[in-house]
C-alpha angles and dihedrals in degrees: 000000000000121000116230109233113207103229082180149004145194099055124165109244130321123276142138123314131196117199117221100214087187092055099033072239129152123193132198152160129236125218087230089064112269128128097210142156150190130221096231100215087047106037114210133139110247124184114205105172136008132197100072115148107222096328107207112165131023122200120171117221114239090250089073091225104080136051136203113228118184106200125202092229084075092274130135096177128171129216155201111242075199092065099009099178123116093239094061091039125103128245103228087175151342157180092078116138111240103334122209141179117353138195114218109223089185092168083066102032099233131116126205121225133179124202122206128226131096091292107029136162151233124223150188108196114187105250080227110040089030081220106158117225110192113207113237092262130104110218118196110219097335117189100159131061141160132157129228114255082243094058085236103117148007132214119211139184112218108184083214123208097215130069090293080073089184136002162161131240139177113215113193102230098222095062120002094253105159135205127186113223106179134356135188100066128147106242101317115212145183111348133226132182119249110210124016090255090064092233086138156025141223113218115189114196141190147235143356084021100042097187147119119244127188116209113210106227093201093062108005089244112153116217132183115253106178132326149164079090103181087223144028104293103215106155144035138213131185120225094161151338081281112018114065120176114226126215110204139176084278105350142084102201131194120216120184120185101188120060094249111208102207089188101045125097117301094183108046112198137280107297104303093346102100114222101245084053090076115097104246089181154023132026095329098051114169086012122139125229132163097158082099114097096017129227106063111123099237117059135195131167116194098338124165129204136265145139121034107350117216113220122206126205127192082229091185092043097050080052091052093057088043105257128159105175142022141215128207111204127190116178093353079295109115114223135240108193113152107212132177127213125182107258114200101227094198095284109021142036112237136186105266109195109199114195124175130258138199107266110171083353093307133103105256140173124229119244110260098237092179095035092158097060073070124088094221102037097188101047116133108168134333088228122187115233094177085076083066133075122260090255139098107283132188118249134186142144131226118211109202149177125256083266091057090244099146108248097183143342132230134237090024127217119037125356119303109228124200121180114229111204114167085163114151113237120240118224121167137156133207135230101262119246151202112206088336100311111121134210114290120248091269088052104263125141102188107207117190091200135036075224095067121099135243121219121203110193120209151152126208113177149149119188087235091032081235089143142067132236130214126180136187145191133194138177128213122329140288086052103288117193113286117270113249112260146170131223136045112295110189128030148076113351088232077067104045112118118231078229153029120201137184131172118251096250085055091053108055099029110177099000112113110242098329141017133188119239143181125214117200128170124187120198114198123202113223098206113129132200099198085262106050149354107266096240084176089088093053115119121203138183135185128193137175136189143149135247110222133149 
């Protein structure tokens, strides 16, 4: 069970609270009046406007200017971030009895409020008029409330006075019709969803129980999240798929539901070639190799890469550092590879294309905070090594805020060098020969003497030798016994001869005067991209031709 950690304390009474992923920033209100907020990886108070009368929920507007405030007092106001006191805020609308949480529905320029009181409402007050619509449901005591991405339903917490105690319903927004999901909770208070497909909520409440529950929405379960909060948990805030932020009576709180491991490797390696398995010095500098230590299911020895790269980001451990974005570097020069993953929507996998935008002036990713609604969780770019140069290149990410200040580098220390090679292999075969004669046109090599050798031309290359080379040669058909030859036939291509021989008597073993065979020599390429040799460079050759007198 994860332990609550108080990022700060002494706050003056619990409201809503709206995380900034961009600024690490969380703002929220205080019942005393004040609008404040706390950089997250920096704890500090910080108090932005004052005036408020009875502040109880916070939304930003999508601009990232302006905020939303509901006062207990009726209010829903907006205001400035530029000029955040309540004397230079804005009334939206009025007149409301105690209002709560709301949800912001910009594109269509509504808000939703609850009030609560024993017979209290839901509304949807136009963001312009300010004219209240209740919807046609009666709510007994609601505090929580948040609206499917759909506009379909909403969820809301009532802190019911009856034998439900409290609850939680869904009210289908075109007509009232209510459903209760869950009943029995300790004073239930501001919700939150708990995964981006809206498959389930997180439900803080107080005391005396002082915990976090998640509802499954699937099959109305209730599960704990985290408890023993020092202080009245009241609202939730979302930092990632496992890190929330809890408002409570006097505390922010930090809850985090995964072991982050701040030192370990941010960038992970390339695909399934783990980082530390790169060659960072000696002859073999950029190579791949996972043969040491054994055992580990893909293996590579001296490899090195080519084709589409996969890169691979510790997605939980860069939020945990607090970063937002990421920058892949090659060379100093940031990359802009545009790369697309399968992402599970909540009842279906669909095509996700990532591209990069400018973050601090560079061309920078966005932290997966849900990377296993991903089918490859780890996936940090697709990125094209054929636009660079067969050569040994740098290569580094930068992992930043949602300013683009560089919060950490992987892989640490010097610089980490990779060699790029997307050569084409080279694999021909000559025309046999007999004392330099060669096969005729038709394919026979005429020999006077079994004595006589047989020379079998070839050439088996690669421009950085990164390839191997393996060569055959049969002789009739049903699996005879091999013919007799001389030279290395399978290998590096640095050890590949410019020719195989064999006598004529070798050759053609126990067949009477002449045989028929077939040559063939395959050259593999050994470049890798993390995922799978690239086979595209590969060069092959077949031959055939007949012994005869």
């Amino acid at each position: 069970m994860p332990t609550p950690t108080d990022l700060l304390t002494g706050l003056a009474g619990a409201g809503g609270c709206v995380y900034r992923p961009a600024l690490n920033q969380l703002l929220y209100v205080e019942f005393s009046g004040n609008l404040s907020s706390t950089n997250v990886i920096s704890p500090a108070h910080t108090v932005l406007g004052t005036g408020y009368a009875s502040p109880e929920d916070v939304e930003l507007s999508g601009d990232g200017l302006h905020v939303y405030i509901t006062e207990r007092a009726g209010n829903l106001v907006k205001a400035s971030l530029a000029a955040p006191n309540r004397a230079s805020a804005t009334v939206v609308a009025s007149g409301m009895v105690a209002p709560q949480q709301m949800s912001l529905d910009e594109a269509h320029n509504v808000a939703y409020v609850v009030e609560y009181e024993a017979a209290g409402h839901l509304y949807r007050i136009n963001l312009t008029s300010g004219v209240k619509t209740p919807i046609a449901v009666t709510l007994n005591f609601p505090v929580g409330l948040v609206i499917t991405s759909d506009r379909q339903y909403a969820y809301v917490t009532e802190q019911t006075t009856g034998p439900d105690k409290g609850r939680v319903r869904r009210i289908r927004l075109s007509d009232g019709f209510a459903t209760t999901l869950v009943t029995g909770l300790t004073a239930p208070f501001f919700l939150a969803f708990g995964d981006p497909v809206e498959a389930s909520l997180l439900i803080p409440e107080r005391d005396p129980a002082n915990r976090v529950s998640r509802l499954d929405l699937a099959t109305n379960s209730l599960s704990l999240i985290a408890s023993g909060f020092s202080s009245r948990p009241g609202a939730i805030a979302s930092v990632s798929s496992s890190r929330i932020l809890v408002h409570g009576e006097t505390t922010i709180s930090i809850v985090d539901f995964l072991p982050f491991l701040p030192k370990g490797p941010l960038f992970m390696g390339f695909g399934f070639i783990p980082f530390d398995k790169v060659n960072q010095s000696g002859p073999n500098l950029g190579l791949a190799d996972t043969t040491v230590p054994p055992g580990y299911f893909y293996q590579v020895k001296d490899t090195p890469f080519g084709g589409l790269l996969p890169i691979m980001i510790d997605y939980p451990a860069a939020s945990a550092i607090g970063a937002v974005y990421y920058r892949i570097k090659v060379d100093s020069v940031y990359r802009q590879d545009t790369w697309t993953d399968e992402k599970w929507t909540g009842t279906t996998f669909v095509p996700d294309t990532v591209s990069p935008v400018l973050i601090g002036g560079h061309p920078s990713y966005p932290v997966r905070t849900s990377p296993f609604l991903f089918m490859n969780p780890a996936l940090g770019s697709l990125m094209d090594s054929t636009k660079l140069t067969n050569a040994l290149h740098t290569f580094e990410v930068e992992f930043v805020n949602g300013l683009g200040v560089v919060l950490a580098t992987s892989p640490a220390g010097p610089p980490y060098q990779i060699r790029i090679d997307n050569n084409h292999c080279v694999g021909v075969l000559a025309q046999p020969a007999i004392g330099g004669t060669p096969a005729d046109a038709c394919g026979i090599l005429r020999y006077l003497t079994t004595a006589q050798t047989v020379t079998m031309g070839l050439t088996a290359s690669h421009p950085n030798n990164f390839a191997t080379f393996s060569f055959s040669l049969i002789r009739g058909h049903g699996a005879p016994p091999p013919p007799v030859i001389s030279g290395p036939t399978s290998g590096p291509v640095s050890a590949a001869p410019a020719a195989i021989t064999g006598t004529v008597a070798g050759l053609l073993g126990t067949c009477s005067g002449m045989a028929a065979f077939a040559e063939s020599l395959y050259v593999a390429a050994t470049a890798n991209s993390g995922w799978a040799r690239q086979s595209q460079y590969d060069a092959s050759d077949l031959l055939a031709f007949t012994l005869a007198l």
